[in-house]
C-alpha positions as CSV (number, residue, x, y, z in Angstrom):
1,X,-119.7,-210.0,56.1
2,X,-117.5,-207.1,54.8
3,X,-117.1,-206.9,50.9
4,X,-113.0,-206.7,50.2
5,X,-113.6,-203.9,48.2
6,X,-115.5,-201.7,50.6
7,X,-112.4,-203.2,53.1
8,X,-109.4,-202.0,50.2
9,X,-111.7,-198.3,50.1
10,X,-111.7,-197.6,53.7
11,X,-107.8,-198.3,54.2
12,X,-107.4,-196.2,51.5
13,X,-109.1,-193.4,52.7
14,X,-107.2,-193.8,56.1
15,X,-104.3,-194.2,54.8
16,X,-104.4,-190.7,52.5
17,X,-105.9,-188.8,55.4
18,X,-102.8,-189.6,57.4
19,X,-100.6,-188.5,54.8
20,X,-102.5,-185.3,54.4
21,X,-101.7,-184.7,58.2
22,X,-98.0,-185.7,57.8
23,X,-97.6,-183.0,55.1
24,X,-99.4,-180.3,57.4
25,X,-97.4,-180.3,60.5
26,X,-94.5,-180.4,58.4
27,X,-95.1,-177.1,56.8
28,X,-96.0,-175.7,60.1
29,X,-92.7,-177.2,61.6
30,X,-91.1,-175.3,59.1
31,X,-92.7,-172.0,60.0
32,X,-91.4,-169.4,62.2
33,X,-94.2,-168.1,64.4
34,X,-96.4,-166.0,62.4
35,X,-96.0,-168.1,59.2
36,X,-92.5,-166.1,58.0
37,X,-89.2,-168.5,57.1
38,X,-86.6,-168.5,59.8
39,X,-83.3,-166.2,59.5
40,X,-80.3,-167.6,57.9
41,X,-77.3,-168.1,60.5
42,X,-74.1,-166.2,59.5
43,X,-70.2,-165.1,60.6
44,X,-69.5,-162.5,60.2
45,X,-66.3,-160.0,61.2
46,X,-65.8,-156.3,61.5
47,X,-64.0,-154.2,59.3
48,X,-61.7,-152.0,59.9
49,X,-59.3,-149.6,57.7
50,X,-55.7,-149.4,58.3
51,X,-52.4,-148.7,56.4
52,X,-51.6,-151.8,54.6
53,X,-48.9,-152.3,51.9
54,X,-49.8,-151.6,48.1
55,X,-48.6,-154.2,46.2
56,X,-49.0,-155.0,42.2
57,X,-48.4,-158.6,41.1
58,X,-46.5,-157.8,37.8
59,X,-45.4,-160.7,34.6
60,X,-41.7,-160.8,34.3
61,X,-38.8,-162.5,32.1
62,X,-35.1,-162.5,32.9
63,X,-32.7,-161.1,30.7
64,X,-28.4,-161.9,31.3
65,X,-26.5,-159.4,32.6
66,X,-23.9,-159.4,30.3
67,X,-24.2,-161.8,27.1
68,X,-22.1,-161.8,24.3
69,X,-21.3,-163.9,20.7
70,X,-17.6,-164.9,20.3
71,X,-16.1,-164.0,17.5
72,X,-12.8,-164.1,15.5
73,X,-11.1,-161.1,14.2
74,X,-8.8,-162.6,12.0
75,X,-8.3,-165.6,9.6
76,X,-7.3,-168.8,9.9
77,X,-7.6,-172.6,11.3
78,X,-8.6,-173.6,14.9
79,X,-5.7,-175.1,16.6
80,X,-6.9,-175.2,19.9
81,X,-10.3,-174.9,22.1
82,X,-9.1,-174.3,26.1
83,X,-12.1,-173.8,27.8
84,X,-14.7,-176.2,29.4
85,X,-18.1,-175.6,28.4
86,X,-20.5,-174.8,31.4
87,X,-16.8,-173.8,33.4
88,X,-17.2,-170.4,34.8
89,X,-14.7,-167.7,32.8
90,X,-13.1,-164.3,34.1
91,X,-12.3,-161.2,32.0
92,X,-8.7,-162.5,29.9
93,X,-9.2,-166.2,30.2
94,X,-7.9,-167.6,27.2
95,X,-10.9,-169.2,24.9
96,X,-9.7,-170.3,20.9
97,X,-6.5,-170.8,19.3
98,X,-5.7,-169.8,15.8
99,X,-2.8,-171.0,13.9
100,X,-0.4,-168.2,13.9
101,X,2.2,-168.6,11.6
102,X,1.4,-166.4,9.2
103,X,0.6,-163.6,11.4
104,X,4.0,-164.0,13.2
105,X,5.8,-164.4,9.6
106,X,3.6,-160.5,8.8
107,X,5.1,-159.6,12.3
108,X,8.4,-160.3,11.3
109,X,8.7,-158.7,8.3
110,X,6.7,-155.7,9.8
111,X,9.7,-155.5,12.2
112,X,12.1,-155.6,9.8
113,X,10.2,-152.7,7.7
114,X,10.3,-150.5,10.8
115,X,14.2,-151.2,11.6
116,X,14.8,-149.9,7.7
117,X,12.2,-146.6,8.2
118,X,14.4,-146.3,11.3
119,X,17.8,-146.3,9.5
120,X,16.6,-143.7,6.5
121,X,15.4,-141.4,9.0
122,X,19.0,-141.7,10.6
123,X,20.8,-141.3,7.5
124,X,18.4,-138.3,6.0
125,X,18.9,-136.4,9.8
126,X,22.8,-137.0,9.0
127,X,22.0,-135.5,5.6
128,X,20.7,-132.9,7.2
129,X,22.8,-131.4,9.9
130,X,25.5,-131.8,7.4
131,X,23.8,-129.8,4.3
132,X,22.7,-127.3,7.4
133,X,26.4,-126.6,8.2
134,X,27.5,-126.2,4.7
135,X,24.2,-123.7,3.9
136,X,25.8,-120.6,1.8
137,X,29.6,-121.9,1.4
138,X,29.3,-125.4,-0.3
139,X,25.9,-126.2,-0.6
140,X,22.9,-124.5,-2.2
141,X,20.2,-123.6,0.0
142,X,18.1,-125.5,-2.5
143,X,19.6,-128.9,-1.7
144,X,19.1,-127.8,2.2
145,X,15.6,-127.7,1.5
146,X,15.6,-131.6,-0.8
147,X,17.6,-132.7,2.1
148,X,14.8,-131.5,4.7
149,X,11.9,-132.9,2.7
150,X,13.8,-136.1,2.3
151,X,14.2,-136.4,6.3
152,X,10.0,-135.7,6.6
153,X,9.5,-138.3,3.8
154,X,11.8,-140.9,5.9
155,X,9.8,-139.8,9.2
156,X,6.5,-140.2,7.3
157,X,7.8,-144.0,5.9
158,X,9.2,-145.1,9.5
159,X,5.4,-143.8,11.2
160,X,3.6,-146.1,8.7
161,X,6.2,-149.0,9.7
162,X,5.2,-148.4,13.4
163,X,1.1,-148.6,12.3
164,X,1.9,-151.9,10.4
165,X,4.2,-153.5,12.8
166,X,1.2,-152.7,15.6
167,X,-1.6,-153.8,12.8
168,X,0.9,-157.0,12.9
169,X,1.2,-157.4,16.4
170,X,-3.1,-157.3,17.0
171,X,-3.3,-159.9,14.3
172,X,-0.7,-162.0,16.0
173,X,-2.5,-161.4,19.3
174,X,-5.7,-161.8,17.8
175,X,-5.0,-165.6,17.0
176,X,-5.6,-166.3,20.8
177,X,-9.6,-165.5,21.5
178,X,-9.9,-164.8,25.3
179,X,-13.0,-164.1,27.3
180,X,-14.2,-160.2,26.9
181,X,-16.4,-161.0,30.5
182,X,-17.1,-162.7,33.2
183,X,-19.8,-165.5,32.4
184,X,-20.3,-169.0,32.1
185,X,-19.7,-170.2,27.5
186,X,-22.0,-172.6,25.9
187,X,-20.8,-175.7,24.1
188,X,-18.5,-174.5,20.7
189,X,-20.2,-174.3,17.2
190,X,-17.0,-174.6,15.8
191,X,-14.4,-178.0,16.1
192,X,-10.6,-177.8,16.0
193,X,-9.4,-177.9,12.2
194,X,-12.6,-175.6,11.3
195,X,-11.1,-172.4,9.4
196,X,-13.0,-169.2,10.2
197,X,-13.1,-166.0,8.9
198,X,-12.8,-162.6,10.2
199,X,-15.9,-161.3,11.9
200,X,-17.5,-163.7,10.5
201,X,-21.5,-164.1,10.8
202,X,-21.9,-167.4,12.7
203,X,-20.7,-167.3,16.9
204,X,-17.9,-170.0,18.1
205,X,-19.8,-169.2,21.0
206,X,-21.8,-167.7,23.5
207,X,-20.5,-166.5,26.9
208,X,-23.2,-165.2,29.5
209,X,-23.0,-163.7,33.2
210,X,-26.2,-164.5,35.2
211,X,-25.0,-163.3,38.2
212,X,-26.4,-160.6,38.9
213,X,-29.4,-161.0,36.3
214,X,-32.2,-158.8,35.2
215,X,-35.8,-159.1,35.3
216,X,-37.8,-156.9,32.8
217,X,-41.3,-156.4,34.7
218,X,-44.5,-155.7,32.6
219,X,-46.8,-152.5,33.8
220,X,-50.1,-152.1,32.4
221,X,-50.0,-148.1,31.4
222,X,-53.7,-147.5,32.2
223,X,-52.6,-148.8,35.9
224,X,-49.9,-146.9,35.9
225,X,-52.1,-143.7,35.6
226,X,-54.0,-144.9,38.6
227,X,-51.3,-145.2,40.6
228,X,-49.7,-142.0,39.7
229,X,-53.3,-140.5,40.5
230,X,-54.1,-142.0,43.5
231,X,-50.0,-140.7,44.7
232,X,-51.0,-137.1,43.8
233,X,-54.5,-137.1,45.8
234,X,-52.6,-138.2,48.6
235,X,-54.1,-141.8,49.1
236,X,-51.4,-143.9,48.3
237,X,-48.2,-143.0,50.2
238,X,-44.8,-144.0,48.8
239,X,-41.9,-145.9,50.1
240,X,-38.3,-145.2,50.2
241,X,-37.6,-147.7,47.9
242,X,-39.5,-150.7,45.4
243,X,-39.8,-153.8,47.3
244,X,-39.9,-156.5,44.9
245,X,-39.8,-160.2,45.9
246,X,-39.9,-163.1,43.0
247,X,-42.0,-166.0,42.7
248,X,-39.9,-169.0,40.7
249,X,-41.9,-171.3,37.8
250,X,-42.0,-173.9,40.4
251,X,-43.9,-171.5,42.5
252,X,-41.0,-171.2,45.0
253,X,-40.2,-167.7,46.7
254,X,-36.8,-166.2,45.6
255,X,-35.0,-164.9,48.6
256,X,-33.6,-162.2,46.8
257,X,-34.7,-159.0,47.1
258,X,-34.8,-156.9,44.0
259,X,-33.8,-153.4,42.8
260,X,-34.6,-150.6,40.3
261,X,-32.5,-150.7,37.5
262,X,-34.4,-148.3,35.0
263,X,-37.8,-147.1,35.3
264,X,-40.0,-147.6,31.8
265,X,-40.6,-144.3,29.2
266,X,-41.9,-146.3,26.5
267,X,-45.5,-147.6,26.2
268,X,-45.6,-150.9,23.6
269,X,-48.0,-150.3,20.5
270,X,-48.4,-153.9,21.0
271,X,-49.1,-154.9,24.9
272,X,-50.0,-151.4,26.1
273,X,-47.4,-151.8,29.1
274,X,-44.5,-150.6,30.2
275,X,-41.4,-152.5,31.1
276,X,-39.4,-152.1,34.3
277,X,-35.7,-153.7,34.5
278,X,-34.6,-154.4,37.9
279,X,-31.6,-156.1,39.3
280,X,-31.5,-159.7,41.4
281,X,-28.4,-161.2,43.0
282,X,-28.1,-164.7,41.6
283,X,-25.4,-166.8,43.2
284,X,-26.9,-170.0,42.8
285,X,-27.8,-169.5,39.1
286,X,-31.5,-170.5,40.3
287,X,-32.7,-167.6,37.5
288,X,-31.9,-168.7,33.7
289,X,-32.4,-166.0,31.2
290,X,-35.6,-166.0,29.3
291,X,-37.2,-167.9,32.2
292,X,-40.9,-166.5,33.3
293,X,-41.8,-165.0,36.7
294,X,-43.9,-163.4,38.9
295,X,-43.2,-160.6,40.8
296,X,-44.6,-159.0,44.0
297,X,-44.0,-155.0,43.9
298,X,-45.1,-152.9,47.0
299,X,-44.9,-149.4,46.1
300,X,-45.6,-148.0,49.5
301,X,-48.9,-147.9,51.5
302,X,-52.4,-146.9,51.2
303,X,-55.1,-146.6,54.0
304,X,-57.9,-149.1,53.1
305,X,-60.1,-152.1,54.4
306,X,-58.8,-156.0,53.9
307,X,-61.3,-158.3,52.8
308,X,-60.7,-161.9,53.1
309,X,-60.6,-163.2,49.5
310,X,-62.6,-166.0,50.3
311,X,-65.6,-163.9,51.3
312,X,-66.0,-162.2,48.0
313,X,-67.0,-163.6,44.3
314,X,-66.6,-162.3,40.9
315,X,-69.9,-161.0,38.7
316,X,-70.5,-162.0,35.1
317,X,-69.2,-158.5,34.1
318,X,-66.1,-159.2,36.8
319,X,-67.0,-156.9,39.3
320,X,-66.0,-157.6,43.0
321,X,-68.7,-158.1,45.5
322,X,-69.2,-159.3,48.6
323,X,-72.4,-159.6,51.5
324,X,-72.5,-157.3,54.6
325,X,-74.8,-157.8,57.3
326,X,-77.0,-154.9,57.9
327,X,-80.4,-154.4,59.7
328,X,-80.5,-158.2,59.7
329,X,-80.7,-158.3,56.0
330,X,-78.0,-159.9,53.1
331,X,-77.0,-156.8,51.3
332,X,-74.4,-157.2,48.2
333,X,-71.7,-154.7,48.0
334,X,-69.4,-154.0,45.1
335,X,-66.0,-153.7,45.8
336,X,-63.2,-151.2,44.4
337,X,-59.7,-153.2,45.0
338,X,-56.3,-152.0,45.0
339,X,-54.4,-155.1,44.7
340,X,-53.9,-157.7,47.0
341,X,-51.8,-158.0,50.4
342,X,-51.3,-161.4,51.5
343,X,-55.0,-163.4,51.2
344,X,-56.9,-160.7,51.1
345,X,-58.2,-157.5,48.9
346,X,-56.9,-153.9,49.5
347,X,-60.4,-152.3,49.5
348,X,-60.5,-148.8,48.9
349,X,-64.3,-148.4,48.3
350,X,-67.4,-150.3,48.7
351,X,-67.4,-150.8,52.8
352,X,-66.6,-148.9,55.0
353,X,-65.5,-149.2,59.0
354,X,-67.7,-150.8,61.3
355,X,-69.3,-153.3,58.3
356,X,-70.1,-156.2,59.2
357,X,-68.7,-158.8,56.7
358,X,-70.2,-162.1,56.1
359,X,-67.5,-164.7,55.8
360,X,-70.1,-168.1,56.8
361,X,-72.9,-169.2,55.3
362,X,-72.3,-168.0,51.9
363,X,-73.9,-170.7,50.0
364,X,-76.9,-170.0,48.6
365,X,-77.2,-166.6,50.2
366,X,-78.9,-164.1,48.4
367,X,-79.6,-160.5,48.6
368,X,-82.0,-158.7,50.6
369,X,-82.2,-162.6,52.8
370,X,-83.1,-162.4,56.7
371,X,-79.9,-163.1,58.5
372,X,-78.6,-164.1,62.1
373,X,-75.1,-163.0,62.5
374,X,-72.6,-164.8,64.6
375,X,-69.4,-163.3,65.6
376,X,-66.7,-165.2,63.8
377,X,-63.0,-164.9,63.0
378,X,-61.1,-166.0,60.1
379,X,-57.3,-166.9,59.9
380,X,-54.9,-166.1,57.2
381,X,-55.5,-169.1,55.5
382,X,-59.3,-168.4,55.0
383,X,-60.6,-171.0,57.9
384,X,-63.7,-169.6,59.7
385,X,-63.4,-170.0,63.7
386,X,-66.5,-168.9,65.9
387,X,-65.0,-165.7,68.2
388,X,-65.8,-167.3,71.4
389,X,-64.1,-170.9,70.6
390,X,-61.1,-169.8,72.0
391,X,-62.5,-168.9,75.3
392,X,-64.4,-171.6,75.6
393,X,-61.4,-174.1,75.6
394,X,-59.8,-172.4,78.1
C-alpha cells in the first residue's frame, strides 16, 4: 500500500510539470517565427500639401460704438425725467427737464437790454448824421468826432446785449437735456426734485449705441513678426480683405462677419500684443460691451500639410509631434504649425508629401516600433474609417 505522502509528492510533481508546459507554449504562441514580436497594426493616411486658409484664433473684448455720460450744463432742480430706461433714443430726443424760470426771467431781461443797446445806437446814428451836416457852420468838428465815438460805444454796448441775450437763450435751452446720440440710456442716478450743478462730476446717465459695436482683438507682436516674415518670403499669401468670424461666451458662432476698423501701432509694455479694433453689425444687441470673445482671423493662405489634430500629442517642452510610418518602423516627427484650419494643424514643416501618417493604434506606440499599416480615412470629426469600408458595403 501507497504511503499518502509519497501519493501528495507525486501529484505535485505532475501537477508543476504541466504548468511548466502551459507557460512554454504560451511564450512560443506569442512568438513570430524566428522568435521576434509580431508588428503592431496601424491606419494610417497620406499626406498631401495644399493651399489652405491661415487663420489665427485671437482674445477679444467689445467696446460701444458710441458711449457717452449725461450731463447738465446749467443749474437748477429736476422737473422732469422723459425717457424710459432700456428705450432706444435718436439724436434730439428729449432726456431731463430743468426748472426754467430763472433762465427765462435772465432771458427776458437779456431782451430788454438788447432793445435799449438798439435804441442808443439809433439815437447816437441820429446824433451823428446831424453833427455831420452841421461840420464847419454850427458845430465843431470836435463834437463830430464825441458824437462818432459815442455811436461805436452804443454799437459796442448793443454787440454785448446780442452775446448775453444768446448766453440767455443756451441757458434757457440748456434746461431741457436731450440725447447727443443714438443709443439705448441706463437707469437715472438722479430723481426728480434732485438739484444739480453745472458740469457737474457725477452722470444723470449713461447713453450707449451697440449697434454697430467694436471688438478690440489682441495680437501677440512676436507672432506678428512671423507673419509679416513668412508674407515677405512668399509663403503666406494675402487676401483681399480680414475674414474674421466671432465665437460668443456661450460658444455660439456669430453670423456676423467683421471688418478692419484700425490696424494696431502700439505694442503694450504690459501684454506684449497689439490690439486690432474691428467693426461687427449688431442688430440683435447679442454683443454687450466689455463682454469676452474669440475670434477666428484668416489672413489669406499658405501652402502646407493638414494634420488631423487628433493624431498628434504635445511634449513636456510643448513641442508638436506626431508618428509616420516609414520602412515599417514608428518614427516620431516634430511638427512646425501655422495655426489651425478647421480640426486640423496647418503644418508647414516636419512631413512632407507622400508621409504616411498614423492616425490608429496610437496607444502605447513608441518610436522606432515594427508596424503594419492599414489604409484608413479619417472624417472631420476625428473618427477613423478603414479605406475599403465603403466599398465593401456596396
Amino acid at each position: 500500500m501507497i504511503p499518502l505522502s509519497s501519493l501528495f509528492r507525486t501529484r505535485d510533481l505532475a501537477f508543476g510539470a504541466a504548468v511548466l508546459l502551459t507557460c512554454a507554449t504560451s511564450a512560443l504562441a506569442q512568438q513570430a517565427p524566428g522568435g521576434a514580436p509580431s508588428a503592431t497594426q496601424v491606419g494610417v493616411i497620406e499626406m498631401t500639401s495644399a493651399m489652405v486658409p491661415y487663420q489665427v484664433t485671437l482674445p477679444g473684448r467689445a467696446v460701444a460704438y458710441e458711449q457717452t455720460d449725461i450731463r447738465p450744463r446749467v443749474e437748477g432742480v429736476i422737473e422732469e425725467i422723459v425717457y424710459t430706461p432700456g428705450q432706444p433714443l435718436e439724436v434730439g430726443d428729449l432726456m431731463y427737464r430743468i426748472e426754467a424760470a430763472s433762465y427765462d426771467a435772465e432771458l427776458a431781461a437779456a431782451e430788454a437790454s438788447l432793445a435799449g443797446a438798439k435804441a442808443s445806437v439809433q439815437s447816437a446814428q441820429a446824433t451823428v448824421d446831424r453833427y455831420r451836416k452841421l461840420d464847419g457852420v454850427g458845430v465843431t468838428r470836435e463834437s463830430v468826432e464825441s458824437a462818432e465815438v459815442a455811436l461805436m460805444q452804443a454799437e459796442a454796448d448793443e454787440r454785448a446785449a446780442e452775446a448775453s441775450l444768446k448766453t440767455a437763450q443756451l441757458n434757457v435751452d440748456r434746461t431741457e437735456i436731450r440725447a447727443p446720440i443714438q443709443g439705448i440710456p441706463e437707469v437715472s442716478e438722479f430723481s426728480v426734485g434732485a438739484l444739480v450743478t453745472a458740469n457737474q462730476s457725477d452722470a444723470l446717465t449713461t447713453l450707449t449705441r451697440m449697434d454697430p459695436i467694436y471688438v478690440d482683438l489682441t495680437e501677440s507682436s512676436a507672432r506678428l513678426l512671423r507673419t509679416r516674415e513668412r508674407i515677405a518670403e512668399g509663403q503666406l499669401t494675402m487676401g483681399e480683405r480680414l475674414d474674421v468670424s466671432l465665437t460668443l461666451e456661450n460658444g455660439q458662432s456669430y453670423a456676423s462677419k467683421g471688418s478692419l476698423v484700425s490696424p494696431g501701432t502700439l505694442v503694450s509694455s504690459t501684454t506684449g500684443g497689439v490690439e486690432f479694433r474691428m467693426q461687427f453689425d449688431n442688430p440683435d444687441q447679442l454683443i454687450m460691451p466689455g463682454m469676452f470673445l474669440r475670434a477666428q482671423v484668416t489672413v489669406g493662405e499658405t501652402e502646407a500639410v493638414l494634420v488631423p489634430q487628433g493624431a498628434t500629442d504635445r511634449t513636456a517642452t510643448g513641442d508638436l509631434t506626431a508618428f509616420v510610418a516609414e520602412d515599417g518602423k514608428a518614427k516620431q516627427v516634430t511638427l512646425t504649425s501655422a495655426g489651425t484650419y478647421q480640426n486640423a494643424w496647418v503644418v508647414t514643416d516636419g512631413i512632407e508629401d507622400g508621409d504616411m501618417l498614423i492616425v490608429d493604434g496610437l496607444r502605447n506606440l513608441r518610436a522606432g516600433a515594427d508596424v503594419e499599416t492599414v489604409a484608413v480615412t479619417i472624417d472631420e470629426n476625428g473618427v477613423v474609417s478603414d479605406a475599403d469600408a465603403p466599398a465593401e458595403a456596396e
